[in-house]
N, CA, C and O of each residue as an XYZ file, in Angstrom:
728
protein
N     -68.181    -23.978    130.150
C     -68.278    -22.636    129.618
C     -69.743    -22.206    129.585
O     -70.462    -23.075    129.092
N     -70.352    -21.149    129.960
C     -71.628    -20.530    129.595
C     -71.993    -20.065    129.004
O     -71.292    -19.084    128.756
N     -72.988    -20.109    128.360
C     -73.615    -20.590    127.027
C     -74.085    -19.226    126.876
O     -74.326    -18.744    127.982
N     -74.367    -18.204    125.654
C     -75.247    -17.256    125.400
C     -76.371    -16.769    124.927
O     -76.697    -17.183    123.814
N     -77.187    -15.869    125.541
C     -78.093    -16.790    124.762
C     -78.666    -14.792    124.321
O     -78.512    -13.918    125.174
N     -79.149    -14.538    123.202
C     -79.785    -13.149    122.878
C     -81.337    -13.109    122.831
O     -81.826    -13.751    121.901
N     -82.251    -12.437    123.710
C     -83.768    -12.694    123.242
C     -83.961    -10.983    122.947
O     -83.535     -9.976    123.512
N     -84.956    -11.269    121.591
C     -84.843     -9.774    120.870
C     -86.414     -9.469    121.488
O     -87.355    -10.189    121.152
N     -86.552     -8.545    122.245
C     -87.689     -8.010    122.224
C     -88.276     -6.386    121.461
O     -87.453     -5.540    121.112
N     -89.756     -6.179    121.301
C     -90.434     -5.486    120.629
C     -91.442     -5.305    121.141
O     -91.964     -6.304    121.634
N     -92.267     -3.816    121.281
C     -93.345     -3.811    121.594
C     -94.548     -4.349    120.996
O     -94.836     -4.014    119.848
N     -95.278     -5.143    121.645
C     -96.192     -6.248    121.511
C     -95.788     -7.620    121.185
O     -96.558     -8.370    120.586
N     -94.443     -8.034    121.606
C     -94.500     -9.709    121.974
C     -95.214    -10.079    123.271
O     -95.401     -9.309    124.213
N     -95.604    -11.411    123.198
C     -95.882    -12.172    123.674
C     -95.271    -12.252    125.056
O     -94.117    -12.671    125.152
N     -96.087    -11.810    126.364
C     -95.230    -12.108    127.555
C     -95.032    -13.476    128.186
O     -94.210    -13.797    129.045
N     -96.173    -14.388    127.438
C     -95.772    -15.547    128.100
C     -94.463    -15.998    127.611
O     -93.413    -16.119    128.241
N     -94.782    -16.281    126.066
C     -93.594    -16.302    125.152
C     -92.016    -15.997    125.629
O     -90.987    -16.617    125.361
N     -92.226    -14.827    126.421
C     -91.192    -14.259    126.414
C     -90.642    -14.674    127.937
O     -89.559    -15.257    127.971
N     -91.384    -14.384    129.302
C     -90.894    -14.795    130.519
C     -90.702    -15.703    131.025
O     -89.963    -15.793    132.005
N     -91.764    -17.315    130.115
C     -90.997    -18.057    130.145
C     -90.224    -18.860    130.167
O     -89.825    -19.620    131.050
N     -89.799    -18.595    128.392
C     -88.494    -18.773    128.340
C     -86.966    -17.952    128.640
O     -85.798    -18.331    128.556
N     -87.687    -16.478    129.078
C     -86.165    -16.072    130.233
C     -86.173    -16.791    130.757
O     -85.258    -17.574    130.503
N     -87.254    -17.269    132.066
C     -86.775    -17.857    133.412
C     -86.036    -19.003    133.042
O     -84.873    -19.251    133.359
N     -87.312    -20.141    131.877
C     -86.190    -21.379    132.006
C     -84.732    -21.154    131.429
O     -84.064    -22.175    131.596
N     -84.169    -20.344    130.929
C     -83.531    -20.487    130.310
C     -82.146    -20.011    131.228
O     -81.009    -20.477    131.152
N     -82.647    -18.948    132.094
C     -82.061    -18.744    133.658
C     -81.792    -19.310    134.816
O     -80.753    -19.036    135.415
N     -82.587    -20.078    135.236
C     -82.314    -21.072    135.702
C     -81.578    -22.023    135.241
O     -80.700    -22.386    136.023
N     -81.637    -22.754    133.885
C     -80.320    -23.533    133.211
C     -79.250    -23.035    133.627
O     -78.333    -23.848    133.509
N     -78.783    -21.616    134.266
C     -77.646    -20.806    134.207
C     -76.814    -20.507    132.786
O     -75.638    -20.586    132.432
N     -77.678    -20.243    132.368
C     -77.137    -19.682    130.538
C     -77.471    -18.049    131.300
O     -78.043    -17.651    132.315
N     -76.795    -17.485    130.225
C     -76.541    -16.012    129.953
C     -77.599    -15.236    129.732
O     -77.308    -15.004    128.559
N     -78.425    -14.741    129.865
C     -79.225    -14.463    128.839
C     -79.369    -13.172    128.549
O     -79.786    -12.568    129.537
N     -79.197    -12.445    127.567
C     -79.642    -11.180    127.438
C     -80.698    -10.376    126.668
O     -80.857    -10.192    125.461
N     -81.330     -9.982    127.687
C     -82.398     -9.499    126.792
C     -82.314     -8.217    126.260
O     -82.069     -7.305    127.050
N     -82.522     -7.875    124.675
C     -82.730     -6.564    123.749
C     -83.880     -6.209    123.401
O     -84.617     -6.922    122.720
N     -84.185     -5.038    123.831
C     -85.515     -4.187    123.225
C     -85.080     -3.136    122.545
O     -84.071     -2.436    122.462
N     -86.858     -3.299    121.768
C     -86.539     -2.005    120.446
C     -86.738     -0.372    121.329
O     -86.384      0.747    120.959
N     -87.401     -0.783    122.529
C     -87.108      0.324    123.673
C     -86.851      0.417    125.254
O     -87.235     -0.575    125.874
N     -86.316      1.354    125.945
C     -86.048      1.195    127.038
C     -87.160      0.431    128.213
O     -86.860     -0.190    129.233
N     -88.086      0.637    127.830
C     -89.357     -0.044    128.276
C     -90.037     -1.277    127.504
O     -90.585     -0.742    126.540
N     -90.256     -2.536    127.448
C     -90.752     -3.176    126.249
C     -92.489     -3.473    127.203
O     -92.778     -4.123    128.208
N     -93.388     -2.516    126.131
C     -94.765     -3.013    126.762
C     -95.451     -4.417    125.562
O     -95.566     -4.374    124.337
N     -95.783     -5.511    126.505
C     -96.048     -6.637    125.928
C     -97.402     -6.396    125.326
O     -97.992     -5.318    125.386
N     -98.095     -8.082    124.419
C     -99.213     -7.873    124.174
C    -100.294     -7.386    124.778
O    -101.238     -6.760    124.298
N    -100.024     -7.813    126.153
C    -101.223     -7.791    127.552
C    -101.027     -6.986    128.405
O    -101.525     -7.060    129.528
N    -100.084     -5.863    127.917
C     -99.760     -4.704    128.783
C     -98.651     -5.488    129.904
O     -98.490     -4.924    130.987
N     -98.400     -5.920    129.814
C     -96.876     -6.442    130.988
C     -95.773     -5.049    130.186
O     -95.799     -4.418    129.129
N     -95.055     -5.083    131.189
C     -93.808     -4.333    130.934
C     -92.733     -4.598    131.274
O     -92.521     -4.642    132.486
N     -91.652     -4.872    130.336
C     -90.386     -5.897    130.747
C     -89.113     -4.493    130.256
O     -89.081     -3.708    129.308
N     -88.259     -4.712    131.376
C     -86.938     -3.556    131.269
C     -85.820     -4.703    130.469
O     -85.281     -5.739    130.859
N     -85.793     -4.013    129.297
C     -84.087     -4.967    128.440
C     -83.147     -4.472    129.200
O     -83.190     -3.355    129.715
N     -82.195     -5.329    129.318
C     -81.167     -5.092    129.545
C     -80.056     -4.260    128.691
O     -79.125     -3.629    129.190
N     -80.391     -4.407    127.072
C     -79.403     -3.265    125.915
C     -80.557     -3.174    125.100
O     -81.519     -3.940    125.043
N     -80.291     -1.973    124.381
C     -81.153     -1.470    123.588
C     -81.107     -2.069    122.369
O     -80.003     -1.778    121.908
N     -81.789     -2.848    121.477
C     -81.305     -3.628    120.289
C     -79.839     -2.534    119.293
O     -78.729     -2.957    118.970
N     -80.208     -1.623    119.135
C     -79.583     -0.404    118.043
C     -78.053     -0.809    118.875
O     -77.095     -1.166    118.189
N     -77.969     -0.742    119.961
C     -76.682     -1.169    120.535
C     -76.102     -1.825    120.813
O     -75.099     -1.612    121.494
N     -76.658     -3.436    120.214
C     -75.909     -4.591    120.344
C     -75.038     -4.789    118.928
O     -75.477     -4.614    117.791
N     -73.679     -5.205    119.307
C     -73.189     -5.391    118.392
C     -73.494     -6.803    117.042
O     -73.565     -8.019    117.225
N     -73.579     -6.254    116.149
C     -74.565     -7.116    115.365
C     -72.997     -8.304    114.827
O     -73.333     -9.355    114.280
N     -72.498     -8.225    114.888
C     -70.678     -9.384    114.811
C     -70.837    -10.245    116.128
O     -70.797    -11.474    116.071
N     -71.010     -9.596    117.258
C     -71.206    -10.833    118.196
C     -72.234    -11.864    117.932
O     -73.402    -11.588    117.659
N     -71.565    -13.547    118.060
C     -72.180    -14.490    118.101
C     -72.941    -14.943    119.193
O     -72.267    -14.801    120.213
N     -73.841    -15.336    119.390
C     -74.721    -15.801    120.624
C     -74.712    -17.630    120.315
O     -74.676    -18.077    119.169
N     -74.743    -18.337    121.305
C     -75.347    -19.562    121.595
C     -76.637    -19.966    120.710
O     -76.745    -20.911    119.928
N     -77.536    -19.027    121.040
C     -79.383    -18.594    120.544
C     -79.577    -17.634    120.540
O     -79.144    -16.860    121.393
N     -80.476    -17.232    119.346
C     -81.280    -16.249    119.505
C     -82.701    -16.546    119.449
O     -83.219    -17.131    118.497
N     -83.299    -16.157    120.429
C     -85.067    -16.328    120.786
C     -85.613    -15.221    119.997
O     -85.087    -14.108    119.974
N     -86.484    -15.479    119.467
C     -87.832    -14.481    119.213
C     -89.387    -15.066    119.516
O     -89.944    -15.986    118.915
N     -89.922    -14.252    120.633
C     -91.030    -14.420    121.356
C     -91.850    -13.902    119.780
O     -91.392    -13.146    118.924
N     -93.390    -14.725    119.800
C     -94.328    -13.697    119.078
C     -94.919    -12.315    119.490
O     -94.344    -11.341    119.975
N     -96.073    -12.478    119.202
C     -96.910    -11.469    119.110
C     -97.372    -10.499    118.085
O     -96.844     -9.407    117.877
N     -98.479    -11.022    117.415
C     -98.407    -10.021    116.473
C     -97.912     -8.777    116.221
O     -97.047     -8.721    115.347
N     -98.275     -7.642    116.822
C     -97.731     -6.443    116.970
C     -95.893     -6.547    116.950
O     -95.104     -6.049    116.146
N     -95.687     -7.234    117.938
C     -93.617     -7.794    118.625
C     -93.696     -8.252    117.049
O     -93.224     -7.256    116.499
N     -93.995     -9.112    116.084
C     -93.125     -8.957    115.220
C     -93.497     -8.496    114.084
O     -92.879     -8.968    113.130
N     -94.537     -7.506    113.777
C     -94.363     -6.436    113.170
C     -92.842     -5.459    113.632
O     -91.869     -5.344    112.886
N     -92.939     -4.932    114.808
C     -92.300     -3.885    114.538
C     -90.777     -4.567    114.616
O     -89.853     -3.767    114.474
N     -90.456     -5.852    114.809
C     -89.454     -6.610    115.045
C     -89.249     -6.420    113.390
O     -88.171     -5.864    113.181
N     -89.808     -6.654    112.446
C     -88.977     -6.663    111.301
C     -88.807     -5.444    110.690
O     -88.266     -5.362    109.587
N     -89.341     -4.192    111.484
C     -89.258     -3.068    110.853
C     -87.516     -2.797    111.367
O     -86.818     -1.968    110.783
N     -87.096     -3.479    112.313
C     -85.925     -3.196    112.958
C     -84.704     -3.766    112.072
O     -84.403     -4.946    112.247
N     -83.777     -2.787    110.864
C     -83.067     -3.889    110.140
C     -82.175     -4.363    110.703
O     -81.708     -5.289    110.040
N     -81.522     -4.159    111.896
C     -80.653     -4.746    112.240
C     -81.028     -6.139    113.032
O     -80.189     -7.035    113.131
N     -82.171     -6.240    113.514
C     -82.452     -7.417    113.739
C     -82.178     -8.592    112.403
O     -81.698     -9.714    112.564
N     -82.660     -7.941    110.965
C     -82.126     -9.493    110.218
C     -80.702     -9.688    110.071
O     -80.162    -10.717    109.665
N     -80.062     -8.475    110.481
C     -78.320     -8.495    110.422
C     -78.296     -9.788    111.450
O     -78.146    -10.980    111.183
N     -78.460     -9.248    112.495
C     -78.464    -10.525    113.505
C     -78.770    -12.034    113.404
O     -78.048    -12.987    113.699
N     -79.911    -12.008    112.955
C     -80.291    -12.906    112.157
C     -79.900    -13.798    111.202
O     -79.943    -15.028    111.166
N     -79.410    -12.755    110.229
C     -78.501    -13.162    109.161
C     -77.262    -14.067    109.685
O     -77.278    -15.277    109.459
N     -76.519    -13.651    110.170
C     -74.930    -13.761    111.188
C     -75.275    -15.101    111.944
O     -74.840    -16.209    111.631
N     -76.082    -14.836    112.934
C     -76.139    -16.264    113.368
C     -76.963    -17.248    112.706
O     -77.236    -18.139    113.509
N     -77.626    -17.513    111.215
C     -77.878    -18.247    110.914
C     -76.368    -18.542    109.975
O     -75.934    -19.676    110.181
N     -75.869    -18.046    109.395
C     -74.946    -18.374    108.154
C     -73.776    -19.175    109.082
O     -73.186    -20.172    108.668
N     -73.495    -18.425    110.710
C     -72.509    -19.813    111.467
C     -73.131    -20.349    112.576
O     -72.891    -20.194    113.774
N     -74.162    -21.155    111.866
C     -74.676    -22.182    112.388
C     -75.028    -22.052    114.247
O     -74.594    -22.732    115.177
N     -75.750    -21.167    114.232
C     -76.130    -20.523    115.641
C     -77.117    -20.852    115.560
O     -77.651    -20.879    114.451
N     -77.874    -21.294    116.838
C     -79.335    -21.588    116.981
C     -80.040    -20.164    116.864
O     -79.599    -19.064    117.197
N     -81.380    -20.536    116.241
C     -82.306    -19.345    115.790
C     -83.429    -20.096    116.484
O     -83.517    -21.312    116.315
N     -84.390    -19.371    117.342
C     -85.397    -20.145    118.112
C     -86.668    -19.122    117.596
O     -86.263    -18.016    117.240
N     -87.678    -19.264    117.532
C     -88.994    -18.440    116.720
C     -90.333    -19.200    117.458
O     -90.452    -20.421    117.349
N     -91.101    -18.578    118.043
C     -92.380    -19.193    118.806
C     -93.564    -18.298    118.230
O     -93.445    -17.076    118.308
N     -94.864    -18.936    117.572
C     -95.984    -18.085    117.175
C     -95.996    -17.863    116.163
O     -96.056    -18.689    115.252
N     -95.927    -16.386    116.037
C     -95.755    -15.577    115.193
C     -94.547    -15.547    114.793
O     -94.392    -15.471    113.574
N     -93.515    -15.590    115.533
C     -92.122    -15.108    115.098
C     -91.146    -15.979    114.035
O     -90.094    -15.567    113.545
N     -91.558    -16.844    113.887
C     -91.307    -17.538    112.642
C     -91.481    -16.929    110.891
O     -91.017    -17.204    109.784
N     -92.504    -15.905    111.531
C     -92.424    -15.111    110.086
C     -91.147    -14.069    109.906
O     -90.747    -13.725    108.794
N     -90.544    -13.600    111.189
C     -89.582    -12.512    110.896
C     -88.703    -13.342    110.156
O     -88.473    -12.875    109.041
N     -88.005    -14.658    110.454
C     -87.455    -15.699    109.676
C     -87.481    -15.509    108.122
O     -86.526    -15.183    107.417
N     -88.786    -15.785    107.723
C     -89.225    -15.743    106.610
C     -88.950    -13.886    105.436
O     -88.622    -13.549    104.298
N     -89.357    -13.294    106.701
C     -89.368    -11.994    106.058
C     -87.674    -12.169    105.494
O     -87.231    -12.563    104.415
N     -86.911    -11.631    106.894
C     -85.637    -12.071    106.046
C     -84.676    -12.558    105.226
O     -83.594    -12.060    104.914
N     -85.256    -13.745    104.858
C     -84.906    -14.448    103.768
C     -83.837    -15.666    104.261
O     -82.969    -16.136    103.525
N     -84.086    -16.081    105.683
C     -82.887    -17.259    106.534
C     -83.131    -18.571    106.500
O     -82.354    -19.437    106.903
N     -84.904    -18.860    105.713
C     -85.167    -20.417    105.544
C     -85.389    -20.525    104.622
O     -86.097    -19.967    103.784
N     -84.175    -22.045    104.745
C     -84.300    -22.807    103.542
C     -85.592    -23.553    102.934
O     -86.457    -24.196    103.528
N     -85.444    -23.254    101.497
C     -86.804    -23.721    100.813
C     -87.183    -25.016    101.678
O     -87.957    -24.630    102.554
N     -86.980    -26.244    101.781
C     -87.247    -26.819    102.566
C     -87.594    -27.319    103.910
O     -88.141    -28.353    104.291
N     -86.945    -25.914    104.738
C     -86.825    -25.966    105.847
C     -88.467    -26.210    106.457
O     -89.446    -25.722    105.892
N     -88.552    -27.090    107.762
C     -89.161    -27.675    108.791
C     -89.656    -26.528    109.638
O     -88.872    -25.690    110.083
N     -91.154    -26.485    109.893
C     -91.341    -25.210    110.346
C     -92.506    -25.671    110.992
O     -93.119    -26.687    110.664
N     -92.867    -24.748    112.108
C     -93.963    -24.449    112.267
C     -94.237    -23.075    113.066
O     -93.352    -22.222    113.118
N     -95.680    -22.855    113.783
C     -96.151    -21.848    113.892
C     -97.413    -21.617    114.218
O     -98.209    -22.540    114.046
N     -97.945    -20.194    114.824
C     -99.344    -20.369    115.434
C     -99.818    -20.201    113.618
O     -99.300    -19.843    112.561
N    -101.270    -20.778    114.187
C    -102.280    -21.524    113.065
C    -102.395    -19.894    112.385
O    -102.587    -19.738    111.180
N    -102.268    -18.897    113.209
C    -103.015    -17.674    112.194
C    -102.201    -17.659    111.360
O    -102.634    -17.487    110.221
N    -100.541    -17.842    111.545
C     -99.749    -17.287    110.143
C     -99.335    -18.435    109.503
O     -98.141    -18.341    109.218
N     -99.860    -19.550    109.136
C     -99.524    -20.828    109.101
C     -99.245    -20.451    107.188
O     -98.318    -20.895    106.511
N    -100.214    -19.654    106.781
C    -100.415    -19.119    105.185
C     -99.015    -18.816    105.106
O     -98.468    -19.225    104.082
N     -98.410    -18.297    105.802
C     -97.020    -17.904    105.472
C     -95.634    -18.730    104.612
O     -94.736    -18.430    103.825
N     -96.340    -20.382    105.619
C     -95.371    -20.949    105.330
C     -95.352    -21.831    104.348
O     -94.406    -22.617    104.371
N     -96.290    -21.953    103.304
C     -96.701    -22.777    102.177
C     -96.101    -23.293    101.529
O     -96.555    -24.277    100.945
N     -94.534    -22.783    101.290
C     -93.567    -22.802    100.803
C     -92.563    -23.449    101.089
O     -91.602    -23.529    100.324
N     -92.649    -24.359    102.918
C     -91.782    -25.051    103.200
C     -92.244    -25.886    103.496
O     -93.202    -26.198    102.788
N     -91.940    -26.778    104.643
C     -92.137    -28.156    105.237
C     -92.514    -28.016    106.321
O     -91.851    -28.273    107.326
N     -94.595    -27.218    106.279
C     -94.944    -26.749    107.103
C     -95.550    -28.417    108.150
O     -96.125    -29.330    107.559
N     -95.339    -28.461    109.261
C     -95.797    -29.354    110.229
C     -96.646    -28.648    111.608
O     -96.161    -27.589    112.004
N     -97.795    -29.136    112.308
C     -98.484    -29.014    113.380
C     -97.679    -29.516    114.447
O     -98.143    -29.337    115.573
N     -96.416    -30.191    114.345
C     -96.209    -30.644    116.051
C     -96.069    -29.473    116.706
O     -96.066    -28.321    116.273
N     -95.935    -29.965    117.973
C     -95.396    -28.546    119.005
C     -93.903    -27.570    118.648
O     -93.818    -26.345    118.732
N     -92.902    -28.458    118.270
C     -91.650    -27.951    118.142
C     -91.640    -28.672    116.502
O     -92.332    -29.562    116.008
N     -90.560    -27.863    115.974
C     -89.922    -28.146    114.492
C     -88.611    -28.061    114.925
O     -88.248    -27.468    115.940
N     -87.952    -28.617    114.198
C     -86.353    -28.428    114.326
C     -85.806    -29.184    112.828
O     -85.849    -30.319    112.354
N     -85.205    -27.658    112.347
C     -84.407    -28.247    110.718
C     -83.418    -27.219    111.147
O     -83.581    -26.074    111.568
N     -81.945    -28.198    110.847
C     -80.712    -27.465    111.267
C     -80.599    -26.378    112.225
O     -81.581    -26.560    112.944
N     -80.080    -25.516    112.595
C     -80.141    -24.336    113.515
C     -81.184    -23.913    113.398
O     -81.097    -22.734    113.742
N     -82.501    -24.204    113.023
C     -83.540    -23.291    113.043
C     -84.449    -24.126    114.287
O     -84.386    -25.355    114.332
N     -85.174    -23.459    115.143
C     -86.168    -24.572    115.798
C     -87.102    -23.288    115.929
O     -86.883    -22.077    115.885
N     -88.201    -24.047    116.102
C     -89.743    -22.974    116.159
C     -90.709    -23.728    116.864
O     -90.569    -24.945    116.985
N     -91.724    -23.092    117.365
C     -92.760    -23.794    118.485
C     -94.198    -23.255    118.039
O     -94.235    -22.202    117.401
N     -95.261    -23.859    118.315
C     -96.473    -23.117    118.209
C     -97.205    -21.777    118.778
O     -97.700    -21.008    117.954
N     -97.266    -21.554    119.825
C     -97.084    -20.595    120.720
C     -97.665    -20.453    122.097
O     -97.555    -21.620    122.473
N     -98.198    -19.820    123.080
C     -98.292    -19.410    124.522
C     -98.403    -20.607    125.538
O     -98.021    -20.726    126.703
N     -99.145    -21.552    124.575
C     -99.658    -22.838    125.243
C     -98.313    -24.015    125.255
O     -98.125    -25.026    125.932
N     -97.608    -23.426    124.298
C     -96.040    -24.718    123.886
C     -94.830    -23.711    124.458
O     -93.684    -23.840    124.028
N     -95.286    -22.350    125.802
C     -93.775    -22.173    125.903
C     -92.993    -22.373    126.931
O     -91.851    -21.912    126.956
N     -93.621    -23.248    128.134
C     -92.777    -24.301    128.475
C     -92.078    -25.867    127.659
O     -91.119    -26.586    127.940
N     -92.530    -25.880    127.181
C     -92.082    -27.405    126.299
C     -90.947    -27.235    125.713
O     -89.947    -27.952    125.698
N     -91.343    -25.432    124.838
C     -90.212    -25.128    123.808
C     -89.123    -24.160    124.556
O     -88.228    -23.609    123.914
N     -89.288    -23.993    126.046
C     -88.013    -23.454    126.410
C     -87.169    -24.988    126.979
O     -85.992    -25.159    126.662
N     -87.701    -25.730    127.585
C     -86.926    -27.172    127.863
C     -86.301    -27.619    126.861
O     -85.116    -27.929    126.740
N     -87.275    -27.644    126.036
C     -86.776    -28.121    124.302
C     -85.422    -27.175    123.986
O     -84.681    -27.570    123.086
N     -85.121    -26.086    124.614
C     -83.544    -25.344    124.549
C     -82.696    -25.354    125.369
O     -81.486    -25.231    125.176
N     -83.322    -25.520    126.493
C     -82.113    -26.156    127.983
C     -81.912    -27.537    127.203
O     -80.932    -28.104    127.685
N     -82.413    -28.183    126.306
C     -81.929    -29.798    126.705
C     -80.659    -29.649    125.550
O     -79.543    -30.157    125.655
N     -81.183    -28.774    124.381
C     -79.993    -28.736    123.167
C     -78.987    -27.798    123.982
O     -77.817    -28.176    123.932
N     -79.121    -27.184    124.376
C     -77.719    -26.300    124.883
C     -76.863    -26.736    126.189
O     -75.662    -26.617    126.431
N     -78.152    -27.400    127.093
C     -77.383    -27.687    128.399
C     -77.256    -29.568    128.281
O     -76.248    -30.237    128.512
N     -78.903    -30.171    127.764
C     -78.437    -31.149    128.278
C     -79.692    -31.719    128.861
O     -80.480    -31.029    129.506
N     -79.865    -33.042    128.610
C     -81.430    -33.879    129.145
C     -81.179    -33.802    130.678
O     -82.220    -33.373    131.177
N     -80.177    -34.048    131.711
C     -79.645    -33.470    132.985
C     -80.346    -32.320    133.413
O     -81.232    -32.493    134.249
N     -80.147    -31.324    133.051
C     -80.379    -30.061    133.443
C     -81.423    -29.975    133.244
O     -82.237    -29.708    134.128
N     -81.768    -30.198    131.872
C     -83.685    -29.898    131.504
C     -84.802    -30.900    132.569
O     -86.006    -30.715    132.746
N     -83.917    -31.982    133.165
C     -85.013    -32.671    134.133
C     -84.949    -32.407    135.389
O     -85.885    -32.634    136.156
N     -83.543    -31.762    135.836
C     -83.774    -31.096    136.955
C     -84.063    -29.619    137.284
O     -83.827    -29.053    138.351
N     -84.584    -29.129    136.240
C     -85.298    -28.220    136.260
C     -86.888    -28.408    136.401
O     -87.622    -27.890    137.243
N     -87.217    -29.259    135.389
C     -88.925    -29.687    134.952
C     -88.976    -30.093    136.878
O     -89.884    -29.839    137.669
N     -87.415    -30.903    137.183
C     -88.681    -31.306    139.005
C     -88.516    -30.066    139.976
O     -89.397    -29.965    140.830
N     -87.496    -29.087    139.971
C     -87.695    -27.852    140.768
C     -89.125    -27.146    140.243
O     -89.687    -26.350    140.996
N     -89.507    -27.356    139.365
C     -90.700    -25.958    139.016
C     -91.828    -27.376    139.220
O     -92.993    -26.989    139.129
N     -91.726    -28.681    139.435
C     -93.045    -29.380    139.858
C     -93.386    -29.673    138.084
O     -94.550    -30.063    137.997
N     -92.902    -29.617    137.087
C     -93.505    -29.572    135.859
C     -94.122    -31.060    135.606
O     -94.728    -31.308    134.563
């Protein structure tokens, strides 16, 4: 069966962040769909990526496989100004849906109110203040229950493999790492 996967975009995420973990995550042959807060999503570095649905029009009841959130300062500012993103949020954390957060985006998490006091976290070093409150760690990846999070631009090959291997499979994630030469 093929797997689904939702990546929420916003103007000013992260394009590395963001392309790639589309590609790897495309190549796995997962689903992937990408949502922006507009018909155009212009990245931190001026890249410009076309969503496929407009966030306002995804149905916030459908379950996904994952949901990705790329950083970028700016991408998740206006990412939490979006409430239906914590609907989403909300939904697939409460049935146990993977929630994926790289950078910055670990704070929209937080804003919402989806980690547990304890929860295993990490994050780029600027918003690290954020997380004082949990079981903040420096590795590259965190993973506490459905939640996983990465550091950011420099960890987003590691941390998109790190989601082909939970969804597809150590298989797939290594024959991918030898098609791209990784």
């Amino acid at each position: 069966m093929i797997k689904n996967v939702l990546v929420l975009l916003a103007n000013g995420s992260e394009e590395i962040e963001s392309v790639v973990v589309i590609d790897i995550l495309r190549r796995a042959k997962l689903n992937v769909t990408i949502a922006g807060e507009s018909d155009i999503i212009k990245c931190s570095r001026d890249t410009r990526i076309i969503p496929d649905i407009a966030i306002h029009k995804i149905n916030e009841n459908k379950l996904y496989d994952l949901v990705y959130l790329p950083g970028g300062t700016q991408g998740v500012e206006n990412m939490i100004e979006i409430e239906k993103v914590g609907i989403i949020l909300k939904n697939h954390y409460y049935n146990k849906k993977l929630i994926a957060a790289i950078c910055a985006a670990p704070t929209i998490l937080d804003y919402f109110g989806i980690l547990p006091e304890n929860c295993k976290i990490t994050s780029h070093p600027s918003v690290k203040n954020v997380f004082a409150k949990y079981n903040y760690i420096e590795d590259k990846i965190a993973e506490f229950g459905n939640i996983l999070s990465s550091r950011g631009a420099g960890t987003s090959f590691d941390f998109a493999f790190f989601l082909v291997q939970k969804l597809c499979g150590i298989d797939e994630t290594e024959k991918i790492k030898k098609s791209i030469v990784y």
